[in-house]
N, C-alpha and C positions, 0 to 999 in steps of 0.2 A: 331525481333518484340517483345521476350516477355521482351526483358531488355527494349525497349523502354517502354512497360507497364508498368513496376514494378520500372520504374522513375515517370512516369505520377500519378500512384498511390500511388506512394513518395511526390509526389509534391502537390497532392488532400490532402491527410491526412494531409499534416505540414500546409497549407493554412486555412483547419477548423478549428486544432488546436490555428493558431494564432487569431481566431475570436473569438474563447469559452471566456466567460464569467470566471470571476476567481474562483477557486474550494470555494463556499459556505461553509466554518469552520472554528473555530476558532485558533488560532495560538497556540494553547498546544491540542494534539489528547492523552489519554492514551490508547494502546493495552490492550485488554481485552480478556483472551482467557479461555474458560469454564470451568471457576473455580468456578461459585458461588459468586465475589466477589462482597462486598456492598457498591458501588460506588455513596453513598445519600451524600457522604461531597463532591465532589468536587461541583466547582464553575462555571457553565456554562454559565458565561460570560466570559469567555477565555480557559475553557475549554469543549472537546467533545471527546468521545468514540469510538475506530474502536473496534468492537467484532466482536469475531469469530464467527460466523454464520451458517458458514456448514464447512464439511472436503471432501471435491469432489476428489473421485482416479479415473482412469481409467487404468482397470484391464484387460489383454487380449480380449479391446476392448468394455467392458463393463465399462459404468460406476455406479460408486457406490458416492452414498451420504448419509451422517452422519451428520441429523442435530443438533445444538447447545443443549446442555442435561442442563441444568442450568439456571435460571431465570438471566434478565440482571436489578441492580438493580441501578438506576440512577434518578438524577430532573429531573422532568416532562420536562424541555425545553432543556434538554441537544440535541446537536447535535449529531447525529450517523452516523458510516459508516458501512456498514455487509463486514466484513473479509469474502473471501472464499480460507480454505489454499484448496492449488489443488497438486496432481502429479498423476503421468503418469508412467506406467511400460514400455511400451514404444507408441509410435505415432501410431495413428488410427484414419485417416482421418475420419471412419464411427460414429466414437464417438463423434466427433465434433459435431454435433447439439445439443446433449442431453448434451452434457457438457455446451455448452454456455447456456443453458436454464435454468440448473442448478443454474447459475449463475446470470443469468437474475432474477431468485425467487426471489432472496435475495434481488433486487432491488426495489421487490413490498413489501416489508415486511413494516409494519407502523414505519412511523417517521425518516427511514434513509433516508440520503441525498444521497447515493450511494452506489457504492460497489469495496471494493478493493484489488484484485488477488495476494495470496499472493505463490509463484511460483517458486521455485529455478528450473529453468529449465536447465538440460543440454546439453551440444551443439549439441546433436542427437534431441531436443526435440524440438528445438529454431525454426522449423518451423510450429510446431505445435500450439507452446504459439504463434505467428505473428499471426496463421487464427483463433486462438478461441478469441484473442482482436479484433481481425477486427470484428471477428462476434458479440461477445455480443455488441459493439459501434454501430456498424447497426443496431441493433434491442434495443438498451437501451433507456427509456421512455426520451423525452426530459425534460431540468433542471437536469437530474440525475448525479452525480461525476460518473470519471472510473479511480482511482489511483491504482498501484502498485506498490511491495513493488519491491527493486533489490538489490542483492550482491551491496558493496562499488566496488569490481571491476569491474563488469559493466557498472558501472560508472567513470572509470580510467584508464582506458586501452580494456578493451573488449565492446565497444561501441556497441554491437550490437542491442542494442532497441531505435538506432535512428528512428526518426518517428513513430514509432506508435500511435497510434491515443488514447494517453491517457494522460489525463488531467493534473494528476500528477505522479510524478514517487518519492519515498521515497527510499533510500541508507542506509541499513540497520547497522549505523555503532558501532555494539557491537558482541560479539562471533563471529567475521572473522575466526578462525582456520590459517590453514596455510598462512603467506604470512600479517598477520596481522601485523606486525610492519612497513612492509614498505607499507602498506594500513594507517595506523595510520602517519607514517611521509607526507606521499602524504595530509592526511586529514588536518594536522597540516599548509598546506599552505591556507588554507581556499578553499571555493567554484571553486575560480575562474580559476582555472585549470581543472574544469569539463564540460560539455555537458549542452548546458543549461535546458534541460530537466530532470536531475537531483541536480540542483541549489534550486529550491525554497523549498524542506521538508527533513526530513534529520532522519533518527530515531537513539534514542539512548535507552543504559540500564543504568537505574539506582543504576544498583553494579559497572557500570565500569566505568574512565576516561572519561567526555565529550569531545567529539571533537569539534572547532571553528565552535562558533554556529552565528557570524555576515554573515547579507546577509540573512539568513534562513527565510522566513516566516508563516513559520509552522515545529513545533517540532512532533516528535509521542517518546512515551517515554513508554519499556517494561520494567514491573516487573520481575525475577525471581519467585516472593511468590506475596503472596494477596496483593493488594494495602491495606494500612494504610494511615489516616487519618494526622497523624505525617508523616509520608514519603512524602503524597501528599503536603503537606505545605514547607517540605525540598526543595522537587523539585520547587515549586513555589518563594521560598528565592535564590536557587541556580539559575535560569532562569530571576529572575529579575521580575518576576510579583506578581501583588495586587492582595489580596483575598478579596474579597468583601462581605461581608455575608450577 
């Protein structure tokens, strides 16, 4: 009976999924993470900002949150998304409310479009990350994004965040560590050997080799250092898009 549930609720969550509306952003996101930095030159007609927002652990059971220490310096109309990076010492069913609520905040904060979980969870934890998405999606205000970020193999072979009930799913593909070159040969065949729930956003760094960005419809693109106004234009020349002033 419960595998029949946990089909049925397989088959509920990819059914919403395919009715959602398309994630609201523009097709260049820069990662922005609590540096301070002065993000007045980009151009938010094609581009918009995921900042980091809070840093949410849960600590023997407690959770603990650390919000965003730096002002977020951006055009009035830029599009936002609140980063929440999250981990976990280890799983604690009881922390599950206060974690998703956690996470829910960020979703009321002014001006963002949503909010997106950024989470290396490991394979003891993987049923943890399933009920704290289930839960913030249940209670997230409607019109609101729910993207997260995922290892490239996750997206390549450990498929395990089929279905979940989230909007978008970004593959994170710069600093892999181990396993990275034949994660980069797999990348090099393009999208199309992937899950389609990792097809449409694709993250990359700016110090390192792009990967086969056809097919993508939304880039997220990490600085190592402060964004510069010179750098942002590089990436704008190398991506193929108009700055419009």
């Amino acid at each position: 009976m419960m595998a029949t549930l946990a089909v049925l609720s397989l088959a509920a969550w990819s059914a919403t999924a395919q009715q959602r509306v398309p994630v609201p952003l523009p097709p260049l996101m820069l990662w922005e993470w609590d540096r301070g930095d002065d993000l007045r030159f980009i151009d938010p007609h094609h581009t918009g900002v995921a900042f980091l927002a809070a840093t949410i652990r849960v600590e023997g059971g407690k959770v603990l949150v650390q919000r965003r220490r730096h002002p977020l310096r951006v055009p009035p109309d830029t599009r936002l998304l609140a980063v929440a990076h999250f981990s976990v010492d280890r799983p604690a069913a009881g922390a599950l409310p206060q974690a998703a609520e956690a996470i829910l905040e960020l979703a009321a904060l002014p001006r963002v479009a949503g909010v997106q979980l950024d989470f290396d969870a490991t394979p003891s934890q993987r049923g943890f990350y399933r009920s704290l998405v289930e839960r913030v999606r249940r209670d997230l205000p409607a019109g609101r994004t729910f993207s997260a970020t995922a290892l490239v193999s996750w997206c390549q072979f450990d498929r395990w965040m089929g279905g979940l009930p989230l909007d978008e799913v970004v593959p994170m593909a710069f600093s892999m560590g181990s396993g990275a070159d034949e994660a980069r040969a797999r990348l090099a065949a393009g999208p199309g050997f992937m899950p389609d729930y990792c097809r449409g956003s694709i993250g990359l760094g700016v110090q390192e080799a792009f990967p086969p960005l056809a097919g993508r419809r939304r880039i997220y693109a990490f600085n190592a250092h402060a964004w510069r106004a010179d750098e942002y234009q590089g990436l704008l020349a190398d991506l193929k898009m108009d700055h419009r002033p």
